[in-house]
Structures are given as structure tokens and as C-alpha cells.
Kinemage of the C-alpha trace (Angstrom):
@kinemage 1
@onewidth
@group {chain A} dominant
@subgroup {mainchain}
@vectorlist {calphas} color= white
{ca unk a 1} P 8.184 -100.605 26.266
{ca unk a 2} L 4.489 -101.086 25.103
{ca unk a 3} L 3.082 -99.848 28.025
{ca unk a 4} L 5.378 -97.151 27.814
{ca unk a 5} L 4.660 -96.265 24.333
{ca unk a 6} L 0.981 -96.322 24.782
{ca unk a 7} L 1.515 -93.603 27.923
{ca unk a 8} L 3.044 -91.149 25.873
{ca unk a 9} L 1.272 -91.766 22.987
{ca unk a 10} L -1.988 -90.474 25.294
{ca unk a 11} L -0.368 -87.912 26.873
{ca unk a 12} L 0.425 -86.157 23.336
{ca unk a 13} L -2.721 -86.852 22.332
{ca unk a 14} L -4.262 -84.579 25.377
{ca unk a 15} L -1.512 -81.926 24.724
{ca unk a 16} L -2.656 -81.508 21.271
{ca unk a 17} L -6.059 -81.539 22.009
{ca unk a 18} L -6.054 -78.556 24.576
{ca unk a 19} L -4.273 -77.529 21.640
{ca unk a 20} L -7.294 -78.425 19.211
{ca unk a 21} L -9.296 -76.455 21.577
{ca unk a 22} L -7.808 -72.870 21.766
{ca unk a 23} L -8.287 -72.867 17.844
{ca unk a 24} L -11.861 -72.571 17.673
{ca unk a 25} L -10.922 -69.272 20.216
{ca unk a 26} L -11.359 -65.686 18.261
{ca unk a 27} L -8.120 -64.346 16.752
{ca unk a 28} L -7.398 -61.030 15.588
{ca unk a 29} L -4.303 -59.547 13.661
{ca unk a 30} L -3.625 -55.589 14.291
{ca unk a 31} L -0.625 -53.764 13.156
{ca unk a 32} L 0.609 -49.982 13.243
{ca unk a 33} L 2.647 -48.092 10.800
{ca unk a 34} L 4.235 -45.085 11.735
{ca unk a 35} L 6.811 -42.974 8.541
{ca unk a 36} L 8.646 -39.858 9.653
{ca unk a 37} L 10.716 -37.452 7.927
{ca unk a 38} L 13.215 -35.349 10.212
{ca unk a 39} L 15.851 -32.367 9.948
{ca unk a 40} L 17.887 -31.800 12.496
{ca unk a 41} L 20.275 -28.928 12.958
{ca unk a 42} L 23.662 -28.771 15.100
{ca unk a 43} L 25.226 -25.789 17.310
{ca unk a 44} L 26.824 -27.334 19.774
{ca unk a 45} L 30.761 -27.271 19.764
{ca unk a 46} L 31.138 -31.026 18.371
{ca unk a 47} L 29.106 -32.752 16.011
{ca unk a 48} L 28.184 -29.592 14.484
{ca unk a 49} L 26.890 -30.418 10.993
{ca unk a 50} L 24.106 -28.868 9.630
{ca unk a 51} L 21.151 -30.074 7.408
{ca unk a 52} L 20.780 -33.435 8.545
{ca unk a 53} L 18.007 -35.124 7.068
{ca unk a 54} L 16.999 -38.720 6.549
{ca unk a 55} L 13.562 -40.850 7.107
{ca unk a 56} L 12.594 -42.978 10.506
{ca unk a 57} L 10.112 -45.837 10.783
{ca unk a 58} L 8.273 -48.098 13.176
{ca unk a 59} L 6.127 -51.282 11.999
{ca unk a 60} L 4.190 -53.718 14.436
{ca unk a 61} L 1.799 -56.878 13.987
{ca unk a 62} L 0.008 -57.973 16.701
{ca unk a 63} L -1.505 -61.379 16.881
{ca unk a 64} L -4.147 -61.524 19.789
{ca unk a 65} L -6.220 -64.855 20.465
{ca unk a 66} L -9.252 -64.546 23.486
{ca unk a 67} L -11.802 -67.408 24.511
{ca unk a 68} L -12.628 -68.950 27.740
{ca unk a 69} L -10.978 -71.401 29.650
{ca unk a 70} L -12.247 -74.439 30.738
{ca unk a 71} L -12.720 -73.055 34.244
{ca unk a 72} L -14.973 -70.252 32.950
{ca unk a 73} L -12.333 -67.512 33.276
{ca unk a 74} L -11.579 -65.519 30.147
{ca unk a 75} L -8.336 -65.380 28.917
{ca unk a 76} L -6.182 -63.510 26.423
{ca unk a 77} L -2.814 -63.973 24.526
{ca unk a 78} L -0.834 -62.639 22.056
{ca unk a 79} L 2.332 -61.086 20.867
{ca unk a 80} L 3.704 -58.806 18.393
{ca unk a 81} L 6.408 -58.594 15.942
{ca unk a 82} L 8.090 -54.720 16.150
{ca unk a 83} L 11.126 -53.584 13.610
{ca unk a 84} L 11.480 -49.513 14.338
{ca unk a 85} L 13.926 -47.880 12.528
{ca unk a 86} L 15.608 -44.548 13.720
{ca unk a 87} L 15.770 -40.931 12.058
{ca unk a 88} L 18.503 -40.190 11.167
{ca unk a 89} L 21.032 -38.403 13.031
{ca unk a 90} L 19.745 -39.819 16.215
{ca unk a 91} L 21.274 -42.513 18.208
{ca unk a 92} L 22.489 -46.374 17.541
{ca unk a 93} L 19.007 -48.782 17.063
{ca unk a 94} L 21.454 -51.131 16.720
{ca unk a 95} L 19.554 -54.702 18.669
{ca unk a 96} L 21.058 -57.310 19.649
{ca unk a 97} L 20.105 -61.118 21.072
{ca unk a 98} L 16.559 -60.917 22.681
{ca unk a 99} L 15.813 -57.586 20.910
{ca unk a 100} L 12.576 -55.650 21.519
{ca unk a 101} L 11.481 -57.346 17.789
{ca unk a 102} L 10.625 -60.101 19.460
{ca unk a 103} L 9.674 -59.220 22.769
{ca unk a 104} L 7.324 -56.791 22.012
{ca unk a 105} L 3.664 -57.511 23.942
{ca unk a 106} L 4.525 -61.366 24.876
{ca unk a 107} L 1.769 -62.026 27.263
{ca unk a 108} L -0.913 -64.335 28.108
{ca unk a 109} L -3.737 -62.582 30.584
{ca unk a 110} L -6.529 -64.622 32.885
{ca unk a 111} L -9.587 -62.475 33.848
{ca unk a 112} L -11.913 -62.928 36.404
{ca unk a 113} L -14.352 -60.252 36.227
{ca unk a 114} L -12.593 -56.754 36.680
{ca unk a 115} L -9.042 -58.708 38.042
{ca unk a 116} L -6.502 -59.793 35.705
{ca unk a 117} L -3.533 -61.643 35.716
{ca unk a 118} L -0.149 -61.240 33.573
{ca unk a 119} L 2.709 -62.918 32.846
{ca unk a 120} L 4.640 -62.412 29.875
{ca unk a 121} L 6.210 -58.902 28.767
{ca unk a 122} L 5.634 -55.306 27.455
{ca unk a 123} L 2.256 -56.061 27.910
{ca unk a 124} L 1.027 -54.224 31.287
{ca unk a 125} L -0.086 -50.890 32.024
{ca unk a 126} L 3.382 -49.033 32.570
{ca unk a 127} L 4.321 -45.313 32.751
{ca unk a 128} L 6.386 -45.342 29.884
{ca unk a 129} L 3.835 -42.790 27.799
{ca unk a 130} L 4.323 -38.961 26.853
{ca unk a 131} L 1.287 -36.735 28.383
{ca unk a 132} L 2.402 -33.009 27.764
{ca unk a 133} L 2.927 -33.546 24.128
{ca unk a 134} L -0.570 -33.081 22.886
{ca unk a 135} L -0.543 -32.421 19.111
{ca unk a 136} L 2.509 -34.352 18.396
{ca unk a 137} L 3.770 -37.660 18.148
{ca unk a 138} L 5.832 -39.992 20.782
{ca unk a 139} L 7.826 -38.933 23.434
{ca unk a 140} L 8.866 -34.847 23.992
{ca unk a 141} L 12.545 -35.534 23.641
{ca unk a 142} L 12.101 -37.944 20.419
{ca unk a 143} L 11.583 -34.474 18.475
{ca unk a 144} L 14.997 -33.433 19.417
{ca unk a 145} L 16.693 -36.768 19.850
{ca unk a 146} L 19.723 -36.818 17.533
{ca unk a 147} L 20.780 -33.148 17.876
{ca unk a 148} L 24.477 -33.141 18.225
{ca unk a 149} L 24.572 -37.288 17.744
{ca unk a 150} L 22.658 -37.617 21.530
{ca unk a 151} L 19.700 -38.518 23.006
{ca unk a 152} L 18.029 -36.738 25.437
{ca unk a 153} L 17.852 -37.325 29.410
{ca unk a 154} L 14.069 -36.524 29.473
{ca unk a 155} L 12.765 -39.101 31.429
{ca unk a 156} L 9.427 -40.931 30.346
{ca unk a 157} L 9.410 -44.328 31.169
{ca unk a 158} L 11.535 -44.114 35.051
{ca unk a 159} L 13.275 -47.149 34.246
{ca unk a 160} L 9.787 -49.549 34.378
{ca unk a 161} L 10.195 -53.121 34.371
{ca unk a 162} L 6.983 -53.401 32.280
{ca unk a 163} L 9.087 -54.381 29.318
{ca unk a 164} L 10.772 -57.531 30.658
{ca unk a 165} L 9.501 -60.655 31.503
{ca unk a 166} L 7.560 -60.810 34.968
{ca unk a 167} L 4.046 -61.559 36.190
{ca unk a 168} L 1.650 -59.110 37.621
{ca unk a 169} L -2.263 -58.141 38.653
{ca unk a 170} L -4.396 -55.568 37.293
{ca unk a 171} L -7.547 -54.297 39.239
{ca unk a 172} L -9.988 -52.859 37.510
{ca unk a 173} L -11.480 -49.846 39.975
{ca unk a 174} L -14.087 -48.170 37.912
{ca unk a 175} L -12.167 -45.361 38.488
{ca unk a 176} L -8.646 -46.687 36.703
{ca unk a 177} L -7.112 -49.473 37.089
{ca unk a 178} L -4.249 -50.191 39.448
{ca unk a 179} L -1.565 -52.951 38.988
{ca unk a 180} L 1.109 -54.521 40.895
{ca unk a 181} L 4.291 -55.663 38.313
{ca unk a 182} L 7.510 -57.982 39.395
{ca unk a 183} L 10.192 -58.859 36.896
{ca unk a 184} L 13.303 -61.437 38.834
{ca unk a 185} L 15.616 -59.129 36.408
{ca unk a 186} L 15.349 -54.965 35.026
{ca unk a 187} L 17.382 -56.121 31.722
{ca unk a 188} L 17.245 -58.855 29.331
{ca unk a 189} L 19.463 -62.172 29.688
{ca unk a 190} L 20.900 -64.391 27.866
{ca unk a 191} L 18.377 -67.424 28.453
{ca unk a 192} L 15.314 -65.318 27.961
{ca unk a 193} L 16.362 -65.773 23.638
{ca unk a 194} L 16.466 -69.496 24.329
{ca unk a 195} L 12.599 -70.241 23.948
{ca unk a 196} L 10.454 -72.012 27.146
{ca unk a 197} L 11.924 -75.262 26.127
{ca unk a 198} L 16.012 -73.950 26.130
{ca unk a 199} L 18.798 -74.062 28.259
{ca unk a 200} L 18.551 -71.978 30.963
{ca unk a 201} L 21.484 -72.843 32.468
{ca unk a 202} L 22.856 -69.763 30.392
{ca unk a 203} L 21.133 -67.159 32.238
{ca unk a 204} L 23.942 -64.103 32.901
{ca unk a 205} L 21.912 -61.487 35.123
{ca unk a 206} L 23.926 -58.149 35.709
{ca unk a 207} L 20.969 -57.172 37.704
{ca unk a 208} L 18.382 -57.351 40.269
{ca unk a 209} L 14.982 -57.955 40.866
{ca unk a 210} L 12.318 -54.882 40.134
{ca unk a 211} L 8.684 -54.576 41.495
{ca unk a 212} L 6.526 -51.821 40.391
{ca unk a 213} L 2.815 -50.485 41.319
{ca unk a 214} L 0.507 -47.890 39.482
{ca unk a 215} L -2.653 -46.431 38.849
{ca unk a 216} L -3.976 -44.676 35.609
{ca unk a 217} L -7.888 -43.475 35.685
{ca unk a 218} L -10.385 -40.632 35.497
{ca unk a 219} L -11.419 -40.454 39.110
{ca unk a 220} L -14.777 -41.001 37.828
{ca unk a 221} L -14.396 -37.576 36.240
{ca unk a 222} L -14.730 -36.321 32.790
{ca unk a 223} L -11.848 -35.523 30.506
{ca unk a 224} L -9.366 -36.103 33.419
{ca unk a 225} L -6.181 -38.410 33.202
{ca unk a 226} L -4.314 -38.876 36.015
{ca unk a 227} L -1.216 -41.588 36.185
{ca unk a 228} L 0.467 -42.451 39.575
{ca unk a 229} L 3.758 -44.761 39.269
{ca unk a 230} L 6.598 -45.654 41.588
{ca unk a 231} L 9.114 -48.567 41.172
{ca unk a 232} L 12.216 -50.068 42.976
{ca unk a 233} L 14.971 -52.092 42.148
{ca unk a 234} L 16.669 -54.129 44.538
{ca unk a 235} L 20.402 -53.489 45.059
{ca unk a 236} L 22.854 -55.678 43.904
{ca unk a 237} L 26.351 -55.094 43.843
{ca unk a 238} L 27.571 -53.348 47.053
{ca unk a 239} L 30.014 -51.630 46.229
{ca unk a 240} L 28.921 -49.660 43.469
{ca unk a 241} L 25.492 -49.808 44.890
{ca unk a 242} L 24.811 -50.262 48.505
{ca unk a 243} L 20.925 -49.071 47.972
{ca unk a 244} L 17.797 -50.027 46.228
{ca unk a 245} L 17.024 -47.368 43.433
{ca unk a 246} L 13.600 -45.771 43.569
{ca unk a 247} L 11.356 -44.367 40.603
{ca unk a 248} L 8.597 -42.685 40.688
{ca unk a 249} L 6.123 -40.762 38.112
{ca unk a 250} L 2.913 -38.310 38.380
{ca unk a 251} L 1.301 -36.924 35.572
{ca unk a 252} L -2.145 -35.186 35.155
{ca unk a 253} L -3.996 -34.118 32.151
{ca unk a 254} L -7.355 -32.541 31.264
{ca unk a 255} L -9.806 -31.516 28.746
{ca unk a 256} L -12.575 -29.259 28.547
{ca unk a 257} L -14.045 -28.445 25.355
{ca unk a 258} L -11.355 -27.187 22.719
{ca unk a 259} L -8.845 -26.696 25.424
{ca unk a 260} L -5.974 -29.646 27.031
{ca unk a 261} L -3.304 -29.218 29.580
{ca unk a 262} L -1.213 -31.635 31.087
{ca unk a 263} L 2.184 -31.639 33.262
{ca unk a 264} L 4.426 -34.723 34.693
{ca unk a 265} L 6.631 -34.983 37.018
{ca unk a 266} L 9.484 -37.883 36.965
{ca unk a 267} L 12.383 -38.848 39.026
{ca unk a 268} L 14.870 -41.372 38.625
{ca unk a 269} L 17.676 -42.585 40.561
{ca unk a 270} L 20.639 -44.447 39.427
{ca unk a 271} L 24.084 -45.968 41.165
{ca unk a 272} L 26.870 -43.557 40.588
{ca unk a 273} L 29.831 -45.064 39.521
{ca unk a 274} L 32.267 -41.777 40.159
{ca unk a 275} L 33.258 -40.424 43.597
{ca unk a 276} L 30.890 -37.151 43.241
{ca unk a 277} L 28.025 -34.906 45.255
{ca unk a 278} L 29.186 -37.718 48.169
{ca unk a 279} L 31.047 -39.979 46.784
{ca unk a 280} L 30.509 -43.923 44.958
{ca unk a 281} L 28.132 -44.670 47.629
{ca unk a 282} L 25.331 -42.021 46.868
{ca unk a 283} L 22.461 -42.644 44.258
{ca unk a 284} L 22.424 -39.727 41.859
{ca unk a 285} L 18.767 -38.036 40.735
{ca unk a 286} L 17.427 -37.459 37.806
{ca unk a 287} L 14.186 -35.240 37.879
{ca unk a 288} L 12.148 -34.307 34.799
{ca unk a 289} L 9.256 -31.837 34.823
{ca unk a 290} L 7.011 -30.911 31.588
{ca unk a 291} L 3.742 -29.130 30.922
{ca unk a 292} L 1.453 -28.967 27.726
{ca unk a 293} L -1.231 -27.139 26.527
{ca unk a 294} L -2.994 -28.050 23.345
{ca unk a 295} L -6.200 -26.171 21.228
{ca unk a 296} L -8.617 -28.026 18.879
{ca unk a 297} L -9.168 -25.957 16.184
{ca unk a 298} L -11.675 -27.737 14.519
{ca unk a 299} L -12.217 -32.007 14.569
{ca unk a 300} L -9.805 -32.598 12.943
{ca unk a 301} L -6.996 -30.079 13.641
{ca unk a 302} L -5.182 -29.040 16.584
{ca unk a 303} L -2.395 -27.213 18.031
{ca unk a 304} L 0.150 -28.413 20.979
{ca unk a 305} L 3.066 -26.031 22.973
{ca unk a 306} L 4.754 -28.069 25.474
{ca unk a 307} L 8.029 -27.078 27.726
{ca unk a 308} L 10.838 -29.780 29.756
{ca unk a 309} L 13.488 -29.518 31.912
{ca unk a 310} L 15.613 -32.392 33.174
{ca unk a 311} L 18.465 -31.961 35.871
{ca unk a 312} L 20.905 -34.654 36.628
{ca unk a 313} L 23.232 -33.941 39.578
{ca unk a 314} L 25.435 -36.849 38.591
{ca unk a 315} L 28.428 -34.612 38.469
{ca unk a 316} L 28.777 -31.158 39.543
{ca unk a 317} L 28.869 -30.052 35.757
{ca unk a 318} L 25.701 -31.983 34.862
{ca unk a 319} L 24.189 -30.086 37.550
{ca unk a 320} L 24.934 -26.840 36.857
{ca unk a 321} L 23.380 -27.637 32.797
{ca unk a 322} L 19.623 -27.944 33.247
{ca unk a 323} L 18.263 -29.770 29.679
{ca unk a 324} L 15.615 -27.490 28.264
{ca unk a 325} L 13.108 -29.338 25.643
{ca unk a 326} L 10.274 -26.967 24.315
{ca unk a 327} L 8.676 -28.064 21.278
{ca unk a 328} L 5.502 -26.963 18.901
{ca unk a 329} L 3.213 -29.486 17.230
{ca unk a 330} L 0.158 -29.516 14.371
{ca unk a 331} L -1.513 -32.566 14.373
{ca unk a 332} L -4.544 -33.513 11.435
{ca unk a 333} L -6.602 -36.740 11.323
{ca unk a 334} L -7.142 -37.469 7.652
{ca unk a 335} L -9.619 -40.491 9.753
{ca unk a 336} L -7.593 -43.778 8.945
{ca unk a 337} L -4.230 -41.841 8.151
{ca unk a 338} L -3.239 -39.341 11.437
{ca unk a 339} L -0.421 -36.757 10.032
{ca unk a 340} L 1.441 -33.175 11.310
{ca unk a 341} L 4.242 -31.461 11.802
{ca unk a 342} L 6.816 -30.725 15.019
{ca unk a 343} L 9.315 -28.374 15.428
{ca unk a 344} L 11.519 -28.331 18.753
{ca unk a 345} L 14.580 -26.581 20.180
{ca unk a 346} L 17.209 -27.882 22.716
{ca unk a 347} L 19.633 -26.190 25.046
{ca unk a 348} L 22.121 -28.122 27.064
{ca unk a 349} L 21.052 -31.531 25.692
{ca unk a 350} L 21.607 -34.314 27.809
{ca unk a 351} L 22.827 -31.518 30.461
{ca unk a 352} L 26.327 -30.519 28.755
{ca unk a 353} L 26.638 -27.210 28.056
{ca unk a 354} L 26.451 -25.644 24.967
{ca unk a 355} L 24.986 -29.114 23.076
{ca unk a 356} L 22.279 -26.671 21.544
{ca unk a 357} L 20.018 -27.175 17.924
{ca unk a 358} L 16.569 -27.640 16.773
{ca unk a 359} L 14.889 -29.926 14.378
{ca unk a 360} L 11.540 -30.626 12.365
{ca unk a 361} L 9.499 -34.017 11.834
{ca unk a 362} L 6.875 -34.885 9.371
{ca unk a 363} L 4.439 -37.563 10.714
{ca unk a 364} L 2.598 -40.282 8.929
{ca unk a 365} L 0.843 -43.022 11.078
{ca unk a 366} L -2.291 -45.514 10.545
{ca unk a 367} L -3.850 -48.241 12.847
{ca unk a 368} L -5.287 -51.375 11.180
């Protein structure tokens, strides 16, 4: 029992010194706070009630601790603590076990020179980012989100994995940086609440396993953004889904001088569930396309138009209702404190006919 004793007592004592060790590493604490103020007005034939107003919110801290290993690689690790709340008038932000509040940029990173690698998640380059929205804030659709009690089918982020748990490589090229990304599961499970040392005997996983590659750079060229993404998630249940479903995402932006345009292209499939357009057996498509074009007026001012359409030909009806998103945005840096205004209009949201309104936000948001 001594010898026993003395064993563990000297294996805790190395745990807590590696422990000892990462402490004398550099830590930073970052946060963003973002305050919106929205109206939203109805025409569609249900749900129509005008003058809906009410205030939105998002607020993140993000603990990040860097050194160097005992190897001489570099490291870096850190997460963040989100709690968004919506406008009102848009969908449930109802969260549940394993939220995003706690899962938000869990990750620890090695580096070796210009390669790094991840595990953790919401932490790697992903394509879940708005580029034809140039003055305004977020996503296209989250302007008109809400209209009619709906969300939008705009596609942004093509159903990435980047947000669940997973490992994966990033390569720094000079010209971007391209990344490989595998997650065992697309959705949260039970076990992944039950902290490294839990149970995970309780894992329920309604899906499959999801791999995803990209690239985001300049091509070594000036004022250019280009983003490349495709992903693919492994089928799982054969009857409702006897294929793999394949994502992909291009989207290309430049500036020169005053003047930014930018347009993306996204398609996403998904496993029907209703005999339709070929019956259970067939993927349906969704395809989103957008373009932007945006004027500085001055340093600190500027001016962004920017135009989607989504189709969906889940159903004949859905196919025949293309979603129409066009939206106008004033953006003004007041240098800490970034404000502005949006206005949008939507026809046919979420591709039902009819579902029709428009709406205005009020931006507030600061980096610390």
C-alpha cells in the first residue's frame, strides 16, 4: 500500500507540474459585444403583424493561452464563453444540452512553422462567413430573418463540420491557407456535455461522420479574397439516405481603391424524406447565389447593395418559389465602437410563396 501510495503520490506531482508549467505561458482575455435594434414588417398571408420591434444581442469572452512546448513547437489554446440573444420576431434561440455557449472556439492548436494542428471545435478556418454583404453586419439573410416568424434558406455556412468536435491541419501557403477538417459526428451528442473525464457510454449519434477541405487566400494578390470549400457527409441510414451528401462553397471578393465587389456561390444537399423530384431515394439541392458591391465614401463611411437568391427543389412547390434577399447597408467606424444601419426586403422567404416583408436593423458592435 506504501509503495503504492508513494507511486501516485509522484505521478500527481508530475501532472501538476506540467501544470505549473503552462502558467508562466502568455494569456490573453478578448471579448466582442454586438447590440441591435430591428423592425420587421409582415405581408405574407400568415403571421402578418406589423411593427414588430424588439432588441437582439451577442456577447463572447475568449480566453487564449500560447507558449512553447517542451519539444520546441508552439502551441495555442483557448475557448470562449458565447450567450447571443435573438431579435425579435425571428426564430427560437432556444439551446439546449451542449449549447453553442459552451462550445464556442474549444481548441488547443500545435504549430510547427507554417503547419498547424487542431483538435477541439469552432475553432478552424470554415466557410461559414458572409462575403457580399459589405457595409453591413452578419450574414445577408440575418437582416430579414424573422419576417413572417421564419428564417431564411440562404445558405452560408453549407452545413460545415467546423463547429463540432474533430481534429484537423492547416497549411499555411503564403498564398492562403488550406485545411483538411474531420468531425466522427455533423451534430452534437449527448456525451460531448459530459466533460473529458464523463461517461461516454451515453453517446446517442443520429449521424455520420463529416470531412471537409478548404482554402481562403489572396493568391499573392492585392485586395483579393478568394474562399474555396467542399464537404461530405457519410451516409447513414439507408433508407432515407442511401448517399453521402456533398457541400460545396466559392466565393470571391475584391477591392480597389473606394470600390468592393464580391459574389458566392453555395450548394447544399440534404436526404429527402418525401417521395418527390424522384422519390425518398434522391438528395434534394439547395443552391444559393449572391453578389455585393460596396463604396467607401470617406474612412470611415461606406455604402453596401447586395442581391440573393436561393432555390430548393425539395418539392415541386419549393421549386417553383425562388427566395429573393436584396438588402442596403451604411456602415461608420466611430474607431473602437463600429455602428450603421440595414434595410432589406424578402420575397418568397424560405421559398413559399407569398411569405413577403422587409425590415430595418440598427448596429452597435466593439472588439476588446
Amino acid at each position: 500500500m506504501k509503495n503504492k501510495l508513494l507511486t501516485t503520490t509522484a505521478i500527481a506531482g508530475i501532472a501538476f507540474a506540467g501544470l505549473n508549467s503552462v502558467s508562466v505561458a502568455q494569456t490573453t482575455v478578448t471579448g466582442n459585444l454586438d447590440l441591435t435594434y430591428k423592425g420587421i414588417s409582415n405581408k405574407g398571408s400568415s403571421n402578418k403583424i406589423n411593427n414588430v420591434r424588439g432588441f437582439g444581442k451577442e456577447t463572447q469572452i475568449n480566453l487564449t493561452n500560447k507558449g512553447k512546448l517542451n519539444n520546441g513547437m508552439d502551441y495555442v489554446a483557448g475557448f470562449s464563453i458565447e450567450h447571443d440573444g435573438a431579435e425579435l420576431g425571428t426564430q427560437s434561440n432556444a439551446t439546449t444540452a451542449g449549447s453553442a455557449m459552451f462550445n464556442e472556439n474549444v481548441y488547443i492548436d500545435f504549430i510547427s512553422g507554417k503547419t498547424t494542428f487542431t483538435i477541439g471545435a469552432d475553432h478552424i478556418q470554415g466557410p461559414d462567413y458572409e462575403i457580399t454583404n459589405i457595409a453591413g453586419i452578419g450574414d445577408l439573410d440575418e437582416i430579414v430573418s424573422g419576417i413572417n416568424n421564419t428564417a431564411a434558406a440562404f445558405i452560408t455556412n453549407i452545413g460545415s463540420p467546423y463547429s463540432s468536435f474533430g481534429f484537423g491541419v492547416t497549411q499555411d501557403l503564403g498564398i492562403g491557407k488550406a485545411s483538411v477538417y474531420y468531425s466522427p459526428s455533423a451534430a452534437a451528442r449527448a456525451g460531448d456535455s459530459a466533460g473529458g473525464f464523463g461517461d461516454h457510454a451515453s453517446y446517442v449519434d443520429s449521424t455520420n461522420s463529416v470531412y471537409e477541405v478548404g482554402f481562403r487566400g489572396n493568391l499573392g494578390v492585392k485586395g483579393l479574397d478568394v474562399g474555396l470549400w467542399y464537404n461530405n457527409t457519410a451516409a447513414n441510414d439507408k433508407a432515407t439516405n442511401s448517399s453521402s451528401l456533398g457541400n460545396y462553397k466559392a466565393s470571391l471578393r475584391y477591392t480597389t481603391g473606394p470600390i468592393t465587389g464580391a459574389v458566392a456561390l453555395a450548394e447544399q444537399e440534404a436526404a429527402r424524406t418525401g417521395a418527390s423530384l424522384g422519390g425518398a431515394s434522391a438528395n434534394s439541392t439547395k443552391k444559393s447565389t449572391s453578389i455585393g458591391l460596396g463604396y467607401a465614401l470617406d474612412k470611415n463611411t461606406s455604402v453596401g447593395l447586395a442581391h440573393g437568391r436561393t432555390t430548393d427543389d425539395d418539392t415541386q412547390a419549393k421549386k417553383d418559389n425562388k427566395e429573393k434577399i436584396t438588402t442596403l447597408s451604411v456602415g461608420y467606424s466611430l474607431g473602437p465602437v463600429a455602428t450603421g444601419v440595414s434595410v432589406g426586403k424578402a420575397t418568397n422567404l424560405r421559398n413559399v410563396a407569398g411569405q413577403d416583408g422587409s425590415a430595418a436593423m440598427l448596429h452597435f458592435n466593439t472588439r476588446f
